[in-house]
C-alpha positions as CSV (number, residue, x, y, z in Angstrom):
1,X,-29.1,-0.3,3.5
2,X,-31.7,-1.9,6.0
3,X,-32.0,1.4,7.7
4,X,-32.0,3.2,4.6
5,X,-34.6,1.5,2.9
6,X,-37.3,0.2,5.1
7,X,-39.4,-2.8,4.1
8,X,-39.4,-6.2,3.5
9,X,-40.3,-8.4,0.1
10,X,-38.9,-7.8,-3.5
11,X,-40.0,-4.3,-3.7
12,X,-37.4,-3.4,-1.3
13,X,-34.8,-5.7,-2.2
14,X,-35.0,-4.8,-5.6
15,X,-34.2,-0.8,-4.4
16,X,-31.6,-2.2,-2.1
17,X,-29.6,-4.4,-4.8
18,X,-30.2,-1.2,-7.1
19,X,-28.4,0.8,-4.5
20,X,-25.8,-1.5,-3.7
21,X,-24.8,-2.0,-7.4
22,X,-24.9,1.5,-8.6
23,X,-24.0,3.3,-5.8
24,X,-21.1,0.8,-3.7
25,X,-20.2,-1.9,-5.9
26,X,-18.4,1.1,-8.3
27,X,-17.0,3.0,-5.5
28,X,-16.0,-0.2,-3.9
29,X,-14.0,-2.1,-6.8
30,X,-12.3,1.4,-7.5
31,X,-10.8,1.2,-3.8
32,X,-10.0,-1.8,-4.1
33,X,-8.1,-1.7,-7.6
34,X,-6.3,1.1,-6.8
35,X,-5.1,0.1,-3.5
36,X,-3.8,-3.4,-5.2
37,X,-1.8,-1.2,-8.0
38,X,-0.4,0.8,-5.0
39,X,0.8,-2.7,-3.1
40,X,2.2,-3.5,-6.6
41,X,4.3,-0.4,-6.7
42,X,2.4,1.3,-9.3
43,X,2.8,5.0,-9.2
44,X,-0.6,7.0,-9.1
45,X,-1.1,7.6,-12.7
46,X,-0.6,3.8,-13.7
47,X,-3.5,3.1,-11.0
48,X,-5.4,5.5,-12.6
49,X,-5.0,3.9,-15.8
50,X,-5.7,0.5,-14.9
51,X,-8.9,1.7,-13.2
52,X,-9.8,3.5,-16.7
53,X,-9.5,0.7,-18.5
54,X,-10.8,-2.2,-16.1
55,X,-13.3,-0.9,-13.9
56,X,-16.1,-0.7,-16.1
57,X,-15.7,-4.3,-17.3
58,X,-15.4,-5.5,-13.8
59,X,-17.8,-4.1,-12.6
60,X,-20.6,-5.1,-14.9
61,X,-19.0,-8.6,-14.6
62,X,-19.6,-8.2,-10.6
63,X,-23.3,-8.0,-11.6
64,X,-23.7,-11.0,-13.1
65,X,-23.1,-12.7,-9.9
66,X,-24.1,-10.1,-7.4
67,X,-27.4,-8.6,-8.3
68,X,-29.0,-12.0,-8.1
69,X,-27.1,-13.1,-5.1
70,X,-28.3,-9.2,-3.3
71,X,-31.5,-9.6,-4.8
72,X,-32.4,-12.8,-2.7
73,X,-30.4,-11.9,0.4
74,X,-32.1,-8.4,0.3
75,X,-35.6,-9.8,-0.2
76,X,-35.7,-13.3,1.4
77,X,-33.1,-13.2,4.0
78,X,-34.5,-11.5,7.8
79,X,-32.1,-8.3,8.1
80,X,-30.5,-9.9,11.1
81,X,-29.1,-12.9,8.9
82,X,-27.8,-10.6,6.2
């Protein structure tokens, strides 16, 4: 994201954590769940129905912890550090 969105301050954390949670915490979580189901033994559709009905709550859970934490690493922490 560093490279991506040049900067330092809360301006560019704040676009940083907005990219982070919109764009990779969604994709992220998905992989995640569905390679945990396949571990399980789940076939593909049961994966695909526990991601249905569980992604959106955990992921909107995941920013009640993360978009604070991203917003001050992003904006207060040197890039190197991150």
């Amino acid at each position: 994201l560093n490279t991506a969105v040049t900067g330092t301050g809360l301006r560019a954390g704040l676009v940083r954590t907005a990219i982070d949670q919109t764009v990779f915490a969604p994709v992220l979580t998905s992989v995640v769940f569905a390679l945990l189901g396949l571990i399980e033994g789940k076939t593909p559709m049961q994966v695909y129905k526990l991601l249905r009905g569980t992604l959106k709550t955990a992921v909107v859970s995941g920013w009640k912890l993360w978009v604070p934490a991203n917003l001050i690493n992003f904006s207060f922490v040197p890039p190197p550090l991150q």
